[in-house]
C-alpha positions, 0 to 999 in steps of 0.5 A: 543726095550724097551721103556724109559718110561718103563724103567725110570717110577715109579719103586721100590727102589733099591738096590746100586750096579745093574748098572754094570761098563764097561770099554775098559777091559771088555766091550766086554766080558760083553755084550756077557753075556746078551740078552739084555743090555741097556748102559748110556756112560756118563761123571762125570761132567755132570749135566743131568748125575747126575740128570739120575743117581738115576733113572737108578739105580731104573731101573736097579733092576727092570729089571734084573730079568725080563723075558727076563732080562735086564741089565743097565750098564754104561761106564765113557768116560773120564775115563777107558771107552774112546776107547769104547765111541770112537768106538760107536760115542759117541758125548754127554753126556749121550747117552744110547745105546741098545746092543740086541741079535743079535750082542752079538750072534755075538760076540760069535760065533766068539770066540767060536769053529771053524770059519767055520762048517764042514757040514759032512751031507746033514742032517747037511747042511740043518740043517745049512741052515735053520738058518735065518741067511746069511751063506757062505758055501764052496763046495771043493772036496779036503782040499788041493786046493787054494779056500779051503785054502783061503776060510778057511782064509776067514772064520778067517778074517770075522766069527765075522760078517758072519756065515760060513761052508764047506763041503767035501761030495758028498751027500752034493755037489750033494744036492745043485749043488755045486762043488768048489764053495763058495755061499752065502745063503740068509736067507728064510725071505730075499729071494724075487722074484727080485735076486736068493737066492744063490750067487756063487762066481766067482773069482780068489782064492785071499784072497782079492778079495773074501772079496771084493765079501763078502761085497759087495752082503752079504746083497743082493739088499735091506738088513736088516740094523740093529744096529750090522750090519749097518756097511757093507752096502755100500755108496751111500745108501738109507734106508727105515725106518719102523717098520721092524719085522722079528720075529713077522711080516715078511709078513708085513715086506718084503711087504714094502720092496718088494717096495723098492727093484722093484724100486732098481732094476729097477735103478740097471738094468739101471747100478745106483750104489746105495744101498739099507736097511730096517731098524726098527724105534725103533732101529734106533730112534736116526739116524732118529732124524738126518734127523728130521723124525720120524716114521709112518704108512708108511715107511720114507726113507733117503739117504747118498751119498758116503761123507757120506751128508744126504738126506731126502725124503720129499714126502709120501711113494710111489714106484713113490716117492721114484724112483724119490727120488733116481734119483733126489739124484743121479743127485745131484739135491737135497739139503744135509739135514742139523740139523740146527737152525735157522740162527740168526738176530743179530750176531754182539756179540764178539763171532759168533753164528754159526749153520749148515746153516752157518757153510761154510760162517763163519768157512770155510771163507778162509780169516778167521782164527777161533776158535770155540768152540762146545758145549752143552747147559746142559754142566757145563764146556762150562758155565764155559768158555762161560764168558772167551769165550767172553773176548777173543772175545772182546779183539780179536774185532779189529783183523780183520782176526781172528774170535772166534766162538761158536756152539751148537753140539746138535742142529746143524750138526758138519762136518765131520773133526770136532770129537766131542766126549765130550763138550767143544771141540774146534778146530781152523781153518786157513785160508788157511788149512779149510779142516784140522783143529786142535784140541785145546787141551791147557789152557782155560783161556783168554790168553792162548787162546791169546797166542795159536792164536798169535802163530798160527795165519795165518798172525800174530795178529795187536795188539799181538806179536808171543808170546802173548804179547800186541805190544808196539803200541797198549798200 
């Protein structure tokens, strides 16, 4: 991965024009044209993004023609990029993101020829097979059988994330043992001595059921998660985090990662459903800042349990630690880690302060009605409401059913009911429907807000009518 400093240091001037524009159009077309493309996702109003903008020029000239080159392209969320900021869990502004190789080879494959190889050879088989890639290869004595038919199927539905390839022949099928059969192939750099390299499938041929197999042994008992596959890897899964190298270390590598898979299978054979991942610290700097790690000699691990809540493990590296880890995470007996502030002393202001270790007592109090506003410090727009913000909190401070709250999204973990994609973004949360909040999308101006609640409110406002006007009583 390269480095900001790297990229963001002293560079030459550069020409206008070298950071390329992306929208939902042409933003897939356009990774797939590089090896290696580095994108701001960033929003017109934001400040630190205006500030970014001149130096991500400068870089952008320096690199593309470096060896390899490297392209800087940039996506405008609130414009023609808003689906493709959704796809990749855009929450702020700006988020820069690498799109490395193997995720655009990916992409490729799946658009060009065929989805799944004819291997019409054992020379071409062990051609295909010598890919460090997985491979799902199918064994069929005949193109007219239902697990040929389906397995074709198979192929169409999964080529854009999985290599596959058939074969027909003898020669091929005396080679590998195999006779209507489909097999997963571990690559050779994943192959270990805790589970077999190849993996038949057993099943009925149903379109369905054969997907299921996929995804659930693709990766094997302790795959390597990477930013283009981190998707298929199931929950609850625990992840060491190191400097995983395949191309350039690989012994060094799967040493750490041997660890981790004596004690996976360990607790596998004991029927513990868990999952387990490698993954490299510079690919995943942003996800490890979550659980407030950062890498080391050894390896970091966390987990997420099948709600998708975080765990760290607090102890250093070490088989013991990281059985006891799991078992502990497992039978519940570790706290969810939370990306939370500290909790404040004083929180008597009109407009609550809340943060991740208060978000339940506060927002989730099921006698309350609240409106809360996520924001970021270095957004202009939330400056903006922050006055009008406590204005309503001051002339809602008798309504004592109904709480106006605010959030810093940055430094505190947002639920998961909450989408946070740009800032401001505000939500309201009745009482008595706290795991479905709305999303308030109206005016932001003190009494629209005014009228939104006294409309919506769970019980009516004391001092306001349902339609936003001030009761007669209370002039």
């Amino acid at each position: 991965m390269v480095g900001l400093l790297y990229l963001f240091g002293a560079l030459a001037l550069a020409s206008a024009g070298d950071v390329l524009q992306y929208t939902d159009s042409n933003f897939d077309d356009s990774i797939a044209d590089a090896e290696l493309v580095l994108v701001k996702f960033y929003a017109p109003w934001c400040g630190h993004c205006k500030k970014l903008a001149p130096e991500f020029e400068k870089a952008a000239t320096s690199l593309k023609n470096g060896d390899p080159p490297i392209t800087l392209a940039e996506v405008d969320c609130t414009d023609a990029g808003k689906d493709v900021c959704s796809k990749h869990d855009v929450k702020g502004f700006p988020t820069l993101k690498a799109f490395k190789r193997d995720g655009i080879v990916k992409y490729m494959r799946s658009k060009a020829g065929p989805t799944s190889k004819e291997l019409k050879s054992v020379e071409a088989a062990e051609k295909y097979l010598s890919v460090n890639e997985h491979a799902i290869v199918g064994f069929f004595e005949s193109m007219s059988s239902d697990l040929y038919k389906q397995f074709m199927k198979l192929a169409d539905s999964l080529s854009e994330d999985f290599r596959f390839a058939y074969s027909t022949e003898k020669a091929v099928m005396d080679k590998y043992g195999y006779k209507e059969n489909i097999v997963i192939f571990q690559p050779k750099k994943l192959q270990n001595k805790f589970e077999d390299a190849q993996l038949k499938y057993d099943g009925e041929a149903v379109l369905h059921k054969m997907k299921t197999w996929v995804h659930d042994n693709i990766n094997g008992l302790c795959g390597h998660r990477t930013t283009s596959n981190m998707d298929q890897f199931k929950k609850p899964l625990v992840v060491a985090y190191y400097d995983v190298d395949y191309m350039k270390n690989a012994k060094g590598t799967n040493y750490w990662r041997n660890r981790v898979m004596k004690v996976g299978k360990k607790l596998r054979d004991e029927g513990k459903t868990i999952y387990f991942a490698v993954s490299g610290t510079d690919d995943f700097s942003q996800e490890l800042s979550e659980y407030g790690l950062t890498g080391g000699e050894k390896p970091v691990v966390a987990a997420r349990d099948a709600s998708d809540k975080k765990y760290v493990m607090s102890d250093q590296f070490s088989m013991e630690n990281l059985e006891k880890f799991i078992r502990d995470f497992l039978d519940g007996q570790i706290k969810p880690y939370l990306k939370s502030e500290p909790v404040p002393e004083d929180n008597d202001g009109p407009v609550k302060v809340v943060v991740a270790e208060t978000f339940d007592d506060i927002v989730n109090d099921e006698s309350k009605d609240v409106l809360i506003e996520f924001y970021a410090p270095w957004c202009g727009h939330c400056k903006n409401l922050a006055p009008k913000f406590e204005e309503l909190g001051q002339k809602l401070a008798k309504e004592t059913d109904v709480v106006i709250a605010k959030m810093d999204a940055t430094a505190n973990d947002v639920p998961s009911e909450y989408e946070v994609r740009g800032f401001p973004t505000l939500y309201y949360a009745p009482k008595r429907s706290k795991s479905n909040p709305k999303k308030y999308d109206g005016g932001r101006e003190v009494n629209d807000f005014i009228k939104y609640l006294a409309k919506e409110s769970s019980d009516g406002l004391k001092g306001y009518d349902r339609d936003g006007k001030k009761k007669k009583s209370e002039l």
